[in-house]
C-alpha positions in Angstrom: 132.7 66.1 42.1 134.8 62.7 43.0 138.1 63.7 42.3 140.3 64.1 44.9 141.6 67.9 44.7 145.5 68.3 45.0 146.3 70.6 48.0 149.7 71.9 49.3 152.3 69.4 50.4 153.7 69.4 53.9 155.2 66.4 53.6 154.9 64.8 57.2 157.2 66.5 59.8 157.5 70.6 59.1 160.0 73.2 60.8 158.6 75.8 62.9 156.0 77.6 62.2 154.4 81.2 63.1 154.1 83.8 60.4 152.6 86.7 61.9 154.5 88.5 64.7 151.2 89.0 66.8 151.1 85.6 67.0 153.7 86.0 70.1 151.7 88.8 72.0 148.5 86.5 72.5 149.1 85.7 75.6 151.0 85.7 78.6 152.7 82.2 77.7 153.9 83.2 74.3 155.9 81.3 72.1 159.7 82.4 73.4 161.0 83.4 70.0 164.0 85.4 69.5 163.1 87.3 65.7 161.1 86.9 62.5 163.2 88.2 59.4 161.7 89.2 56.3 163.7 88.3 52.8 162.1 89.6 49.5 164.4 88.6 47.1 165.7 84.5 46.5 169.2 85.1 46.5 169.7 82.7 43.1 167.5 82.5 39.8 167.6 79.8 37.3 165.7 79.6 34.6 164.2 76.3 33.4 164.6 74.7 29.9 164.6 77.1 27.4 162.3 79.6 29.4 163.2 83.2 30.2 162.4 84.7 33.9 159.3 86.4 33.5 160.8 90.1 34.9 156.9 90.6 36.7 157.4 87.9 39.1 160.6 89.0 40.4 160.0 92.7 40.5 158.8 92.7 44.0 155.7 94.4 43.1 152.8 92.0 44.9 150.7 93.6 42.0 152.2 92.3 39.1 152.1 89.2 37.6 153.4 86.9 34.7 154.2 82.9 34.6 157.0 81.0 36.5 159.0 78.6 34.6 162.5 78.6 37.4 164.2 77.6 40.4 164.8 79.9 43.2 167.0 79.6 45.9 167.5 81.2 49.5 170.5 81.2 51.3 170.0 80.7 55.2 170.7 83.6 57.6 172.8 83.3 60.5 171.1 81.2 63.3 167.6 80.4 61.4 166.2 77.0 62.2 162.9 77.3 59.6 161.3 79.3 57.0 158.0 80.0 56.0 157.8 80.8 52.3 155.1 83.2 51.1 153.9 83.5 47.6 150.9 84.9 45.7 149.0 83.4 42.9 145.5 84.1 41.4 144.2 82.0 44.6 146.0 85.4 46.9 148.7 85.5 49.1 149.8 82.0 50.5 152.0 81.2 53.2 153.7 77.0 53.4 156.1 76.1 56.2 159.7 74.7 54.5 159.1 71.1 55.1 162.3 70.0 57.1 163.8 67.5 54.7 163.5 70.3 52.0 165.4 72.2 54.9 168.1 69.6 56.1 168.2 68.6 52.4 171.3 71.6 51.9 173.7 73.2 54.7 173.1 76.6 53.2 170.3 77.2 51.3 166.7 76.1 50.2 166.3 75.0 46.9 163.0 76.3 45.3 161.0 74.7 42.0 157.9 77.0 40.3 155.6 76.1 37.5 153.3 77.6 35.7 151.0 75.5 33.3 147.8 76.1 31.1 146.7 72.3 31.9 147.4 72.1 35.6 147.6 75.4 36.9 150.7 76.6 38.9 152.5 74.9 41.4 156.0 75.2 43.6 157.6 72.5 44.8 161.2 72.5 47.2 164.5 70.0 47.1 164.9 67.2 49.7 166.4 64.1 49.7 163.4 62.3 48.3 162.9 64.7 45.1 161.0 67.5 44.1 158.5 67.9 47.1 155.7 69.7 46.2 154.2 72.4 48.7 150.8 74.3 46.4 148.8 73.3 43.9 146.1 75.1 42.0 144.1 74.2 39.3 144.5 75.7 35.5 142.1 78.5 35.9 145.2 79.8 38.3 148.4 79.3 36.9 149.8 82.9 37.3 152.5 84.1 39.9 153.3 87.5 41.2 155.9 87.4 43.2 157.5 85.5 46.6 159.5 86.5 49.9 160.6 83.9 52.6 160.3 84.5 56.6 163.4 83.1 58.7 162.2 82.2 62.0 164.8 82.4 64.7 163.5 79.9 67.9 165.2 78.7 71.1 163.2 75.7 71.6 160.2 73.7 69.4 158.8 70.1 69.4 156.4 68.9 66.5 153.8 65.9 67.5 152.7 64.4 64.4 150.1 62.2 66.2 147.1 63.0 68.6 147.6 61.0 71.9 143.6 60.3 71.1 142.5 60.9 67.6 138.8 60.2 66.4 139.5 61.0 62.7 139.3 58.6 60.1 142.3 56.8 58.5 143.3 58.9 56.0 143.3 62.1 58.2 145.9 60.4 60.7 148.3 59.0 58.6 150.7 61.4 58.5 150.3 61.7 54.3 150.0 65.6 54.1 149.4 65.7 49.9 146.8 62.6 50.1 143.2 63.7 51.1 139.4 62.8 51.1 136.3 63.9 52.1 135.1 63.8 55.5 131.1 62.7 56.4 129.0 65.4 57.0 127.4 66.3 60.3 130.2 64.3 61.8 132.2 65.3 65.4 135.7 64.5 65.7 137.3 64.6 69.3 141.3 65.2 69.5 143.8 65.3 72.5 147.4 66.1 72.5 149.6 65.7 75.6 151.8 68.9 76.4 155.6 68.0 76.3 157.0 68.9 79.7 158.4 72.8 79.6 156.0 73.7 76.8 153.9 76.7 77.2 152.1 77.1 73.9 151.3 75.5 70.8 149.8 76.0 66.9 147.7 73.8 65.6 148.2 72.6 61.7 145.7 72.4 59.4 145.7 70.7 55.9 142.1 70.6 54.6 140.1 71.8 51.8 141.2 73.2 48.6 144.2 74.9 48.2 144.0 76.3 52.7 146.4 75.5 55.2 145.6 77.0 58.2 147.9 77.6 61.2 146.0 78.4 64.5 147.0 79.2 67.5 145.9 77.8 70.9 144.4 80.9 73.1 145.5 80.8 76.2 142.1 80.0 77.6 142.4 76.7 76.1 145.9 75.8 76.9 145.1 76.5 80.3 142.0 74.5 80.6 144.2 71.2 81.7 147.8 70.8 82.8 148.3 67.7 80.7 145.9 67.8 77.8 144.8 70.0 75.0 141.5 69.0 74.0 140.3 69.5 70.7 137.3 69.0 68.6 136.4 68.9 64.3 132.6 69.3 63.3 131.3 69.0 59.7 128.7 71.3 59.3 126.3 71.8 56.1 128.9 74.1 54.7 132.2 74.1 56.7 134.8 72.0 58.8 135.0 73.4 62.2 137.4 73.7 64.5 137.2 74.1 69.0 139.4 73.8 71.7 138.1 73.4 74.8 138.6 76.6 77.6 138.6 77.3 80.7 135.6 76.6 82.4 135.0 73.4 80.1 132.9 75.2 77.4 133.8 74.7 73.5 135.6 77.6 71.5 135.7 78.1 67.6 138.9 78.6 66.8 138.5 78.3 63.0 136.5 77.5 60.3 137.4 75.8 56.8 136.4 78.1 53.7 133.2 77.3 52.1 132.7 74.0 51.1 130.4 71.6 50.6 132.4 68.1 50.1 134.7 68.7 53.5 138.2 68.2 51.8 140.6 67.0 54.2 144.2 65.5 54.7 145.7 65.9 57.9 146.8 67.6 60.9 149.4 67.9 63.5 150.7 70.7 66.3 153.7 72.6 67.3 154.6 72.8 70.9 156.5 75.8 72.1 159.4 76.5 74.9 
Protein backbone atom coordinates (compact mmCIF):
# COMPACT_ATOMS: atom_id res chain seq x y z
CA UNK A 1 0.00 0.00 0.00
CA UNK A 2 2.18 3.21 -1.47
CA UNK A 3 -0.29 5.44 -2.37
CA UNK A 4 -0.60 8.35 -0.48
CA UNK A 5 -4.38 8.36 1.02
CA UNK A 6 -6.24 11.75 0.55
CA UNK A 7 -7.41 13.03 3.99
CA UNK A 8 -9.49 16.16 4.96
CA UNK A 9 -8.10 19.55 3.98
CA UNK A 10 -7.48 22.25 6.52
CA UNK A 11 -5.73 24.21 4.44
CA UNK A 12 -2.98 25.88 6.65
CA UNK A 13 -4.43 28.52 9.15
CA UNK A 14 -8.19 27.30 10.59
CA UNK A 15 -10.77 29.49 12.76
CA UNK A 16 -11.48 28.43 16.14
CA UNK A 17 -12.05 25.36 17.09
CA UNK A 18 -13.94 23.35 20.02
CA UNK A 19 -16.87 21.27 19.19
CA UNK A 20 -18.11 19.77 22.27
CA UNK A 21 -19.33 22.04 25.00
CA UNK A 22 -17.51 19.88 27.79
CA UNK A 23 -14.62 20.87 26.30
CA UNK A 24 -14.93 24.30 28.46
CA UNK A 25 -15.52 22.54 31.90
CA UNK A 26 -12.13 20.67 31.87
CA UNK A 27 -10.54 22.69 33.91
CA UNK A 28 -10.24 25.58 35.96
CA UNK A 29 -8.53 27.60 33.03
CA UNK A 30 -11.08 26.97 30.46
CA UNK A 31 -11.31 28.36 27.21
CA UNK A 32 -13.35 31.91 27.91
CA UNK A 33 -15.99 31.32 25.30
CA UNK A 34 -19.20 33.15 25.25
CA UNK A 35 -21.73 30.24 23.30
CA UNK A 36 -21.76 27.38 20.89
CA UNK A 37 -24.85 27.54 18.49
CA UNK A 38 -26.21 24.60 16.74
CA UNK A 39 -27.65 25.18 12.99
CA UNK A 40 -29.24 22.08 11.26
CA UNK A 41 -30.37 23.36 8.17
CA UNK A 42 -27.81 25.44 5.31
CA UNK A 43 -29.81 28.33 4.81
CA UNK A 44 -29.43 28.00 0.69
CA UNK A 45 -29.55 24.77 -1.64
CA UNK A 46 -28.29 24.57 -5.12
CA UNK A 47 -28.34 21.88 -7.00
CA UNK A 48 -25.44 20.92 -9.34
CA UNK A 49 -25.61 20.30 -13.13
CA UNK A 50 -28.50 18.61 -13.98
CA UNK A 51 -28.79 16.78 -10.60
CA UNK A 52 -31.77 16.88 -8.28
CA UNK A 53 -31.27 17.24 -4.30
CA UNK A 54 -31.42 13.93 -3.01
CA UNK A 55 -34.63 14.76 -0.30
CA UNK A 56 -32.61 12.00 2.28
CA UNK A 57 -29.70 14.15 2.77
CA UNK A 58 -31.53 17.18 3.69
CA UNK A 59 -34.30 15.71 5.87
CA UNK A 60 -32.44 16.09 9.06
CA UNK A 61 -32.78 12.55 9.83
CA UNK A 62 -28.85 11.46 10.80
CA UNK A 63 -30.37 7.99 9.69
CA UNK A 64 -31.00 8.43 6.24
CA UNK A 65 -29.04 8.65 3.50
CA UNK A 66 -28.80 9.20 -0.40
CA UNK A 67 -25.96 10.97 -2.72
CA UNK A 68 -24.89 14.67 -2.70
CA UNK A 69 -24.55 16.30 -6.00
CA UNK A 70 -25.09 20.53 -4.50
CA UNK A 71 -23.87 23.50 -2.88
CA UNK A 72 -24.91 24.50 0.44
CA UNK A 73 -24.64 27.59 2.00
CA UNK A 74 -24.83 29.15 5.73
CA UNK A 75 -25.43 32.46 6.45
CA UNK A 76 -23.38 33.75 9.61
CA UNK A 77 -25.12 34.52 12.94
CA UNK A 78 -24.69 37.70 14.66
CA UNK A 79 -21.21 37.93 16.32
CA UNK A 80 -19.69 34.32 15.17
CA UNK A 81 -15.99 34.36 14.44
CA UNK A 82 -15.79 30.38 13.21
CA UNK A 83 -17.68 27.35 12.40
CA UNK A 84 -17.16 23.88 12.69
CA UNK A 85 -19.17 21.97 10.08
CA UNK A 86 -20.37 18.50 10.86
CA UNK A 87 -21.38 15.84 8.40
CA UNK A 88 -21.90 12.12 8.28
CA UNK A 89 -20.94 9.72 5.69
CA UNK A 90 -20.56 5.91 5.52
CA UNK A 91 -17.06 6.62 7.51
CA UNK A 92 -19.77 8.20 10.70
CA UNK A 93 -20.20 11.39 11.90
CA UNK A 94 -17.29 13.98 11.05
CA UNK A 95 -16.60 17.15 12.34
CA UNK A 96 -13.84 19.91 9.95
CA UNK A 97 -13.17 23.39 11.31
CA UNK A 98 -14.18 26.17 8.38
CA UNK A 99 -10.75 26.97 7.12
CA UNK A 100 -10.51 30.87 7.54
CA UNK A 101 -9.99 31.87 3.94
CA UNK A 102 -13.19 29.71 3.20
CA UNK A 103 -14.45 31.99 6.15
CA UNK A 104 -13.16 35.57 5.14
CA UNK A 105 -13.71 34.40 1.55
CA UNK A 106 -17.74 36.08 1.90
CA UNK A 107 -19.02 38.88 4.53
CA UNK A 108 -22.12 36.77 5.16
CA UNK A 109 -22.06 33.43 4.55
CA UNK A 110 -19.98 30.10 3.90
CA UNK A 111 -20.14 28.68 0.67
CA UNK A 112 -20.38 24.83 0.82
CA UNK A 113 -19.49 22.18 -2.34
CA UNK A 114 -20.66 18.10 -1.84
CA UNK A 115 -19.96 15.22 -4.11
CA UNK A 116 -20.80 12.12 -4.31
CA UNK A 117 -19.02 9.69 -6.76
CA UNK A 118 -18.92 5.87 -7.58
CA UNK A 119 -15.07 6.24 -8.59
CA UNK A 120 -13.83 8.46 -5.79
CA UNK A 121 -16.05 8.25 -3.12
CA UNK A 122 -17.65 11.40 -1.49
CA UNK A 123 -16.09 14.53 -0.74
CA UNK A 124 -17.10 18.37 0.43
CA UNK A 125 -15.09 20.99 -0.34
CA UNK A 126 -15.80 25.11 0.80
CA UNK A 127 -15.24 28.63 -1.32
CA UNK A 128 -12.12 30.79 -0.59
CA UNK A 129 -10.29 33.00 -2.54
CA UNK A 130 -8.09 30.30 -3.97
CA UNK A 131 -10.99 27.91 -5.23
CA UNK A 132 -12.83 25.05 -4.22
CA UNK A 133 -10.87 24.00 -0.96
CA UNK A 134 -11.49 20.69 -0.14
CA UNK A 135 -12.06 19.66 3.66
CA UNK A 136 -12.97 15.25 3.55
CA UNK A 137 -12.27 12.81 1.42
CA UNK A 138 -13.22 9.15 1.31
CA UNK A 139 -12.65 6.54 -0.85
CA UNK A 140 -15.46 4.90 -3.38
CA UNK A 141 -16.57 2.22 -1.06
CA UNK A 142 -18.06 5.58 0.89
CA UNK A 143 -19.62 7.90 -1.31
CA UNK A 144 -23.06 8.27 0.55
CA UNK A 145 -24.19 11.37 2.73
CA UNK A 146 -26.78 11.59 5.27
CA UNK A 147 -27.16 14.68 6.31
CA UNK A 148 -25.03 18.00 7.83
CA UNK A 149 -25.45 20.85 10.59
CA UNK A 150 -22.84 23.62 11.24
CA UNK A 151 -21.68 24.92 14.97
CA UNK A 152 -21.08 28.83 15.23
CA UNK A 153 -18.58 29.40 17.75
CA UNK A 154 -18.89 32.73 19.61
CA UNK A 155 -15.08 33.57 21.22
CA UNK A 156 -13.64 36.74 22.91
CA UNK A 157 -10.09 36.04 22.25
CA UNK A 158 -7.99 33.07 20.14
CA UNK A 159 -4.44 32.87 18.58
CA UNK A 160 -3.49 29.94 16.16
CA UNK A 161 0.49 28.84 16.03
CA UNK A 162 1.02 27.05 13.02
CA UNK A 163 4.66 26.11 13.91
CA UNK A 164 6.21 24.34 17.04
CA UNK A 165 8.89 26.62 18.61
CA UNK A 166 10.88 23.04 18.60
CA UNK A 167 9.54 20.45 16.20
CA UNK A 168 11.30 16.98 15.69
CA UNK A 169 8.95 15.84 12.88
CA UNK A 170 10.04 15.26 9.56
CA UNK A 171 9.51 17.68 6.61
CA UNK A 172 6.49 16.94 5.40
CA UNK A 173 4.73 16.99 8.84
CA UNK A 174 5.89 20.76 9.43
CA UNK A 175 5.21 22.32 6.47
CA UNK A 176 2.09 23.68 7.01
CA UNK A 177 0.46 21.59 3.82
CA UNK A 178 -2.66 20.19 5.63
CA UNK A 179 -4.02 17.85 2.36
CA UNK A 180 -0.33 16.50 1.59
CA UNK A 181 0.76 13.55 3.75
CA UNK A 182 3.13 10.52 4.23
CA UNK A 183 4.01 7.95 6.30
CA UNK A 184 5.88 8.32 9.38
CA UNK A 185 8.86 5.53 10.50
CA UNK A 186 7.79 3.17 12.87
CA UNK A 187 9.01 2.85 16.41
CA UNK A 188 10.05 6.46 15.97
CA UNK A 189 9.68 9.44 18.99
CA UNK A 190 8.88 12.80 18.05
CA UNK A 191 9.44 15.63 20.71
CA UNK A 192 7.30 19.05 20.29
CA UNK A 193 7.23 22.44 22.25
CA UNK A 194 4.98 25.34 21.84
CA UNK A 195 5.50 28.62 23.63
CA UNK A 196 2.30 29.97 25.46
CA UNK A 197 1.28 33.50 23.96
CA UNK A 198 1.22 35.89 26.94
CA UNK A 199 -2.62 35.92 28.49
CA UNK A 200 -3.39 32.44 27.20
CA UNK A 201 -4.71 29.95 29.53
CA UNK A 202 -5.49 26.96 27.39
CA UNK A 203 -4.96 25.39 24.23
CA UNK A 204 -6.23 22.40 21.64
CA UNK A 205 -3.95 20.60 19.88
CA UNK A 206 -4.73 19.73 15.95
CA UNK A 207 -4.33 16.70 14.52
CA UNK A 208 -4.28 15.69 10.73
CA UNK A 209 -3.07 12.13 10.46
CA UNK A 210 -4.20 8.91 9.15
CA UNK A 211 -7.07 8.07 6.97
CA UNK A 212 -9.92 10.10 6.82
CA UNK A 213 -9.24 11.36 11.29
CA UNK A 214 -8.78 14.74 12.45
CA UNK A 215 -8.46 14.83 15.93
CA UNK A 216 -8.82 17.95 18.13
CA UNK A 217 -7.38 17.39 21.71
CA UNK A 218 -7.40 19.31 24.43
CA UNK A 219 -4.48 20.11 26.72
CA UNK A 220 -5.56 18.84 30.47
CA UNK A 221 -4.76 21.13 32.73
CA UNK A 222 -2.09 18.96 34.29
CA UNK A 223 -0.09 19.50 31.35
CA UNK A 224 -0.53 23.17 30.73
CA UNK A 225 0.46 23.60 34.06
CA UNK A 226 3.57 21.71 34.02
CA UNK A 227 5.74 24.96 32.74
CA UNK A 228 4.91 28.66 32.65
CA UNK A 229 6.40 29.01 29.17
CA UNK A 230 6.30 25.75 27.34
CA UNK A 231 3.94 23.00 26.42
CA UNK A 232 5.84 20.03 25.89
CA UNK A 233 4.68 17.48 23.71
CA UNK A 234 5.65 14.13 22.39
CA UNK A 235 4.49 11.62 18.92
CA UNK A 236 5.43 7.77 19.22
CA UNK A 237 4.86 5.28 16.37
CA UNK A 238 4.06 2.23 17.80
CA UNK A 239 3.43 -1.38 15.97
CA UNK A 240 -0.16 -0.26 15.36
CA UNK A 241 -0.81 3.37 16.30
CA UNK A 242 0.59 7.10 16.38
CA UNK A 243 0.60 8.34 19.81
CA UNK A 244 0.15 11.27 21.34
CA UNK A 245 1.61 12.81 25.30
CA UNK A 246 1.92 15.89 26.88
CA UNK A 247 3.98 16.14 29.57
CA UNK A 248 2.30 16.89 33.41
CA UNK A 249 2.84 18.02 36.30
CA UNK A 250 5.35 16.28 38.08
CA UNK A 251 7.35 15.67 34.70
CA UNK A 252 5.75 12.25 33.84
CA UNK A 253 4.35 11.57 30.09
CA UNK A 254 0.45 11.50 29.47
CA UNK A 255 -1.49 9.86 26.49
CA UNK A 256 -3.59 12.17 25.30
CA UNK A 257 -4.62 10.34 22.11
CA UNK A 258 -4.08 7.70 19.95
CA UNK A 259 -4.47 7.50 15.98
CA UNK A 260 -7.02 4.67 14.86
CA UNK A 261 -5.58 1.51 13.87
CA UNK A 262 -3.05 1.53 11.47
CA UNK A 263 -0.26 0.00 10.41
CA UNK A 264 1.58 2.49 7.65
CA UNK A 265 1.34 5.75 10.27
CA UNK A 266 -0.52 8.25 7.78
CA UNK A 267 0.40 11.61 8.67
CA UNK A 268 0.16 15.39 7.44
CA UNK A 269 0.44 17.94 9.93
CA UNK A 270 -0.30 19.67 13.08
CA UNK A 271 -0.72 22.89 14.75
CA UNK A 272 -2.49 24.36 18.23
CA UNK A 273 -5.03 26.83 19.28
CA UNK A 274 -4.22 29.08 22.23
CA UNK A 275 -7.04 30.40 24.27
CA UNK A 276 -7.78 33.87 26.29
Amino acid sequence: MNKKKNIKIWSGVASILLIFSAILVMSPQAVACKKIVYQENANELTPMWDFTIDPSTVDGDWSTYGYAHWMFNYTKIAHSTGAILEFKTDVGRTKVLVPQRCWDYHPTKIIFYAYSSDESGLAIWCMSANGWEQLNFTDSYSNLFYEEGIWWTLYKTYKYAENASSNQLPAFAKNGIWNDNDRLPFNNTYLISYKKPVDSHNAIWVIQDVYLDSRQIPIPSSVWKYNSHYIYLKITTGSDHINYYGKRTGGKWSLLAQSPLNELHWFAEEGMWFFS
